[in-house]
GUVOSE-771474 format. One record per residue (C-alpha): residue in one letter; x, y, z. Coordinates in steps of 0.02 Angstrom, whole numbers, padded with zeros to 5 digits, always signed. Layout:
AXYZ...
END
This chain:
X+08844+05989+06821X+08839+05802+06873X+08806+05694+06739X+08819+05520+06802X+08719+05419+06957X+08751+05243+07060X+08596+05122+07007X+08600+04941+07066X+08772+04946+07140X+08816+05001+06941X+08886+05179+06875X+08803+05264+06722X+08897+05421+06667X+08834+05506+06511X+08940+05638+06415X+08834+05776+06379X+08661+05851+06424X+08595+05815+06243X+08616+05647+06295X+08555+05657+06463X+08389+05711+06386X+08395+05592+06252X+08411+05423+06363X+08265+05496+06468X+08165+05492+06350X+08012+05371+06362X+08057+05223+06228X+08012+05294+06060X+08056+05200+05876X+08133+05339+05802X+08258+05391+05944X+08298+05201+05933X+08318+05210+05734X+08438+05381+05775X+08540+05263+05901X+08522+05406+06035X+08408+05319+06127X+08421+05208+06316X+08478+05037+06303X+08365+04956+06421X+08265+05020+06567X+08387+05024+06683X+08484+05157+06578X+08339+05266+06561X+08282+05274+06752X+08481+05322+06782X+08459+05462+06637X+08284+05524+06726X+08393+05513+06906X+08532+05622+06827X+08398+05770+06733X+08305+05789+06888X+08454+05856+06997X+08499+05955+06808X+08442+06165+06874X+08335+06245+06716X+08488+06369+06699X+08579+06230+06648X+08460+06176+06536X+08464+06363+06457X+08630+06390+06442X+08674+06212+06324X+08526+06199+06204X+08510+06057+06086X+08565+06127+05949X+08684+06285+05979X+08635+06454+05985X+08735+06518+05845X+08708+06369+05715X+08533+06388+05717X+08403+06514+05692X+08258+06427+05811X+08364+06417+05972X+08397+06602+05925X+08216+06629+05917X+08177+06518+06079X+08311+06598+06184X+08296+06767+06133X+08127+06760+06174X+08116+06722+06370X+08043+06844+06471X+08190+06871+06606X+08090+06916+06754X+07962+06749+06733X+08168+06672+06720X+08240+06722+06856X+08087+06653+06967X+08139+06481+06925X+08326+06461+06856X+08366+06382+07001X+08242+06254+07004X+08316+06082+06966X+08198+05987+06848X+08134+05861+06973X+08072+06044+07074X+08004+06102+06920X+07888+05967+06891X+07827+05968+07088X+07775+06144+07034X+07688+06084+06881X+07590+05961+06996X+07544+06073+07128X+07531+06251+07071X+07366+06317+06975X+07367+06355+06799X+07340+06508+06778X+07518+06534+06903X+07602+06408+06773X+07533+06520+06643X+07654+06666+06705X+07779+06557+06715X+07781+06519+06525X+07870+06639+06455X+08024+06601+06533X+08027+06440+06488X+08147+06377+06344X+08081+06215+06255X+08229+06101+06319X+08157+06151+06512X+07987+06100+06432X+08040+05935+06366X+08127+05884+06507X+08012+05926+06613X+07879+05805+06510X+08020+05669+06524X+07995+05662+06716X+07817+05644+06702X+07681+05507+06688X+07531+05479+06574X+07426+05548+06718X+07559+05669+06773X+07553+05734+06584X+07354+05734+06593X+07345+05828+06750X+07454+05960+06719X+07407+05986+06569X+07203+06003+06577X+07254+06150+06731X+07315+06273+06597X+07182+06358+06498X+07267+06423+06333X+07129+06517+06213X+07149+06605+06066X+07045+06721+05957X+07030+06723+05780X+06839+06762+05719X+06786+06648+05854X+06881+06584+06027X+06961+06444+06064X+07006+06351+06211X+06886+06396+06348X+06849+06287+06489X+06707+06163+06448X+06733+06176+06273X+06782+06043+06149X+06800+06121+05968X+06844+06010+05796X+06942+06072+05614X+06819+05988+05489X+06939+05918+05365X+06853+05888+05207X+07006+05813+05100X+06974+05743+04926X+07091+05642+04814X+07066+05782+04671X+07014+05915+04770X+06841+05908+04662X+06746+06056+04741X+06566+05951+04748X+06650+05849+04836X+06735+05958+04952X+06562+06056+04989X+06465+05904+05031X+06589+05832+05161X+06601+06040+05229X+06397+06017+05245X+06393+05831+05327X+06533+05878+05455X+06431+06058+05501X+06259+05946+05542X+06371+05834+05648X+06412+06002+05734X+06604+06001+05688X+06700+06131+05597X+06709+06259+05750X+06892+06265+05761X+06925+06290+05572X+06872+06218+05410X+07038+06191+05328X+07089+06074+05168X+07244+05980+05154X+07245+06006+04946X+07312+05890+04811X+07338+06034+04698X+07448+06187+04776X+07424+06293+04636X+07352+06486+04652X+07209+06477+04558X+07146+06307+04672X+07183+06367+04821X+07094+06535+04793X+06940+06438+04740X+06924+06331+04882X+06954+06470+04990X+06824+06591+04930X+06708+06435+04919X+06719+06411+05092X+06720+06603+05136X+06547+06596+05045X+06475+06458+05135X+06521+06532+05268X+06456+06716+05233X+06297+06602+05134X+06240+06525+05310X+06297+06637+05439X+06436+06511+05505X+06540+06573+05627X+06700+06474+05619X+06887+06506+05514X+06930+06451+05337X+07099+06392+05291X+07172+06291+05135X+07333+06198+05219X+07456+06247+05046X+07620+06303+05062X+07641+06488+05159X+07713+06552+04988X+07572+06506+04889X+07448+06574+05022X+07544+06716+05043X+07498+06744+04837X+07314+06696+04864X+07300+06848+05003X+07390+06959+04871X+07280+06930+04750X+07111+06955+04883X+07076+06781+04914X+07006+06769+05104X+07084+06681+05215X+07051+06670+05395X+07197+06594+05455X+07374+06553+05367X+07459+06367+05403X+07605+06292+05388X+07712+06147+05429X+07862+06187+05564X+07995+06105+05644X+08126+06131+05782X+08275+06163+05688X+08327+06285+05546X+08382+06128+05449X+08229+06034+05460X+08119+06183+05430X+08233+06232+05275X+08177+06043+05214X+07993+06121+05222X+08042+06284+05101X+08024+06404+05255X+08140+06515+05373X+08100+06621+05501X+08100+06756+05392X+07959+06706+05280X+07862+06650+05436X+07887+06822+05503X+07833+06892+05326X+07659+06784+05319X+07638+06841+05488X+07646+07014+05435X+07529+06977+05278X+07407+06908+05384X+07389+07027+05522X+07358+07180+05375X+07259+07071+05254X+07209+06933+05311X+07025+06905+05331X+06967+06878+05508X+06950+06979+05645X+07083+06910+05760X+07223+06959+05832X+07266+06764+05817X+07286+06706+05651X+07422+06566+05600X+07394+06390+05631X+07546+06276+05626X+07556+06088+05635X+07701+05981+05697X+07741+05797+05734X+07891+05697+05839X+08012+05630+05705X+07999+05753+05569X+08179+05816+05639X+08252+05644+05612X+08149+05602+05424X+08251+05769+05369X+08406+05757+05442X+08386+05878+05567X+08380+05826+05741X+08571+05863+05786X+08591+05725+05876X+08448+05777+05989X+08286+05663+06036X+08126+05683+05944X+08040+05751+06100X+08156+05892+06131X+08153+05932+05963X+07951+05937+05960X+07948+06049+06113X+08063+06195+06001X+07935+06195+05878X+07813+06265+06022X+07947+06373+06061X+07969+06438+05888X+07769+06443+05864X+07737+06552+06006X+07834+06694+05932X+07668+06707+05811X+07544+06692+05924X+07429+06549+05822X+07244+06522+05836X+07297+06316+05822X+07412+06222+05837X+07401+06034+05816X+07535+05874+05843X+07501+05770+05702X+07560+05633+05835X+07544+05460+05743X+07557+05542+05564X+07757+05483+05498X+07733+05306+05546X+07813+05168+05664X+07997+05226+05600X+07966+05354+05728X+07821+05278+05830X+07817+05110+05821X+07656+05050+05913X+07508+05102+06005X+07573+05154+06189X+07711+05243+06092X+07578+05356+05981X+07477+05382+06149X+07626+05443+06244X+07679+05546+06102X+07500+05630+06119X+07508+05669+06280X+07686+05741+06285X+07659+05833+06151X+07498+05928+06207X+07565+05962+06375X+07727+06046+06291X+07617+06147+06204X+07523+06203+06354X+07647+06237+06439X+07741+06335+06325X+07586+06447+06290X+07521+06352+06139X+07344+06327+06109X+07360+06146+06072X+07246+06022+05970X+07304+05829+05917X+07263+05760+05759X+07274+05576+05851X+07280+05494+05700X+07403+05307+05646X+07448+05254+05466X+07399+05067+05412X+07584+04993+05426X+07579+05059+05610X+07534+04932+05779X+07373+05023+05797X+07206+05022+05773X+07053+05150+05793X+07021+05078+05979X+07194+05151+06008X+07141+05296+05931X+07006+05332+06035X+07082+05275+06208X+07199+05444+06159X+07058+05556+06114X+06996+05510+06289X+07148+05540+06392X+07163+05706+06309X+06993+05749+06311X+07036+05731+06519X+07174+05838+06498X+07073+05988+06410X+07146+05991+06220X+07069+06131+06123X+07017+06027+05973X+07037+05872+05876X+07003+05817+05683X+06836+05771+05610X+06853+05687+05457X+06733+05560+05365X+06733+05402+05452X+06891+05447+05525X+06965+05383+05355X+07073+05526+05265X+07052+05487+05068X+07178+05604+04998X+07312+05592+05132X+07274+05394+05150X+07305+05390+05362X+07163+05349+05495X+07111+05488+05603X+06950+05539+05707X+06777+05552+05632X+06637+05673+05652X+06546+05535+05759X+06715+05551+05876X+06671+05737+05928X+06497+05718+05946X+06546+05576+06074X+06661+05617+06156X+06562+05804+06200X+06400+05692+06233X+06523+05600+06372X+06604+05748+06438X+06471+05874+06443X+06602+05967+06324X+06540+06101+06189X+06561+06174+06037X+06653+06356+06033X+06495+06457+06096X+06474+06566+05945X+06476+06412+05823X+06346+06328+05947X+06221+06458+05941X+06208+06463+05766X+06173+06253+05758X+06061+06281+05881X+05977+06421+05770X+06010+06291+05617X+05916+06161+05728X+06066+06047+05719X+06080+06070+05911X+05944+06089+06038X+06009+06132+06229X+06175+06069+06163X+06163+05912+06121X+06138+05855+05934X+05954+05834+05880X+05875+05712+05733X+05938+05826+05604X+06138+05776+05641X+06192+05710+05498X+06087+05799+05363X+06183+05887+05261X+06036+05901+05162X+05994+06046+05257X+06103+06157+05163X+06022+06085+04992X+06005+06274+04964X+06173+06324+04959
END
């Protein structure tokens, strides 16, 4: 394997692959922070140079983080389909991504499953904003739970009702604004300030009954830890869909409370009790950096180490799965282009791996962004076909105190596009009168039209 290249009459020579990949990488904060990262320009185009003549069986056989250290690379390499493998081993990287460009999705879609995440990540490395955006909006990724996901032409949104004590009046009247704005087709899931049983049975069953109440089709979720959702379901709470938090190493996940094992056991739960029709039914979320903020990354860039947690996701087949992209702060990603490059690495990953992928494009007030930058993102990846984004009250979270993407953000961005709301979910505004031919009618923003609940 040749791991150094001639640039302006000067060598580079790098001593591994991990570092290859990591020098590659477009300039983020955190690789900077982990001292992994390029030292100027220069550096970097010589690190792209050398991992596009690097084959993908290269790239399989020296994962980040080894094989018998760590439970996700078992997971991830375990995992690849050998004969979708063998069609492209022997691709170099640079190949790989001509393929990316120029075949249709639903041949890249084949090709998935023998993919490992580091072939995923450095295939993202080689790639532009655009190149990102057009590969990605080619592959169609949907996903079932009691609705579907991820069709062509359709934009869906998780209405995220958060509240700083999780008072349940509250809750319910942000759950009815963000349905007459016509968002909550992807899921209607709380981030809770309380974990405890009791709370997260009660919001649960609350929004199974406003669900059941007005003949909503959409997916409830409360976004507590797996163990404590795990005891709701045992004790008959409904739950559509089960979340948690992963990351792409058994380190970092361990800093979350989880291991594959308990994954696998939710999994399990959830497919025998859990209370939509499905087959899809976990939702995970992820973010570059939270490797690094645990002490996790092995060395490895926060890229490559999003891209395993697509690798590890797919092995549970999840309705969502949303990049929390601008979520940890500028430690990791410093600025705006870094947060919109994040976004659209991330997303494509996810694609590609198989992943139906949303982006919570969100930035925290000690960032370099602002909502402008927010919503230049939501339309690049609205262009490249992500399944769904947040819809939150004036885009300002109140409980988890970070900027996100308002219920006035959907409704645009599908009144640009021509986008939709998941069918089934559509039909029943339309019955509701909150949508007429698709498009939002005088009684957006109403919530007052569920006065009865």
């Amino acid at each position: 394997m040749q791991l150094k290249t001639k640039l302006f009459d000067k060598i580079y020579q790098f001593k591994d692959l991990k570092e290859v990949l990591a020098k590659a990488n477009e300039e983020k904060s955190g690789d900077n922070l982990a001292g992994i990262s390029a030292s100027n320009t220069a550096e970097r185009i010589a690190a792209k140079v050398v991992l596009s003549e690097i084959t993908l069986e290269e790239l399989y056989n020296q994962p980040v983080v080894p094989y018998d250290e760590d439970e996700v690379t078992r997971i991830i390499q375990d995992s690849i389909d050998t004969a979708a493998y063998h069609q492209i081993k022997n691709k170099t990287v640079g190949e790989f991504r001509e393929m990316v460009l120029s075949l249709p999705g639903s041949e890249l879609k084949n090709l998935a499953a023998g993919l490992t995440s580091e072939m995923v990540a450095a295939t993202a490395k080689l790639m532009s904003n655009l190149d990102l955006i057009y590969g990605a909006q080619k592959i169609e990724v949907p996903a079932t739970c009691n609705t579907t996901i991820g069709k062509t032409g359709t934009l869906a949104s998780r209405l995220q009702p958060n509240h700083p004590t999780d008072d349940l009046e509250g809750v319910m009247a942000s759950v009815q604004e963000g349905i007459s704005y016509g968002v909550g087709d992807a899921v209607i899931g709380l981030n809770p300030v309380d974990d405890s049983l009791d709370n997260v049975v009660r919001i649960l069953t609350s929004f199974k009954d406003f669900m059941n109440h007005w003949r909503i089709p959409t997916q409830n979720c409360v976004l507590a830890h797996i163990t404590t959702q795990m005891k709701a379901i045992e004790k008959g709470a409904p739950a559509d869909l089960m979340f948690q938090s992963i990351a792409g190493s058994q380190k970092s996940n361990a800093a979350f409370g989880i291991t594959v094992g308990l994954l696998d056991e939710g999994y399990d739960l959830m497919q025998r009790c859990g209370s939509s029709s499905g087959p899809n039914r976990m939702y995970f979320e992820t973010g570059q950096g939270s490797e690094l903020s645990s002490e996790g990354h092995h060395g490895a860039d926060q890229v490559t180490m999003e891209a395993r947690c697509y690798g590890l996701a797919r092995r549970y087949h999840p309705f969502l799965l949303n990049t929390v992209v601008g979520f940890i702060g500028p430690e990791y990603l410093y600025d705006a282009k870094q947060v919109i490059r994040a976004g659209l690495e991330d997303h494509f990953m996810g694609k590609l791996t198989g992943i139906p992928m949303g982006v919570d494009a969100c930035y925290t007030n000690h960032m370099k962004a602002d909502q402008n930058d927010i919503e230049n993102l939501l339309v690049l990846l609205t262009a490249a076909n992500c399944n769904y984004f947040m819809g939150i009250p004036v885009a300002d979270d109140v409980m988890l105190m970070y900027q996100s993407t308002s219920f006035h953000d959907i409704a645009t961005l599908r009144e640009i596009t021509g986008k939709q709301p998941i069918q089934e979910f559509a039909a029943r505004l339309e019955e509701l009168g909150i949508l007429h031919q698709g498009k939002l009618t005088g009684r957006a923003g109403d919530p007052s039209i569920f006065a009865a609940c």
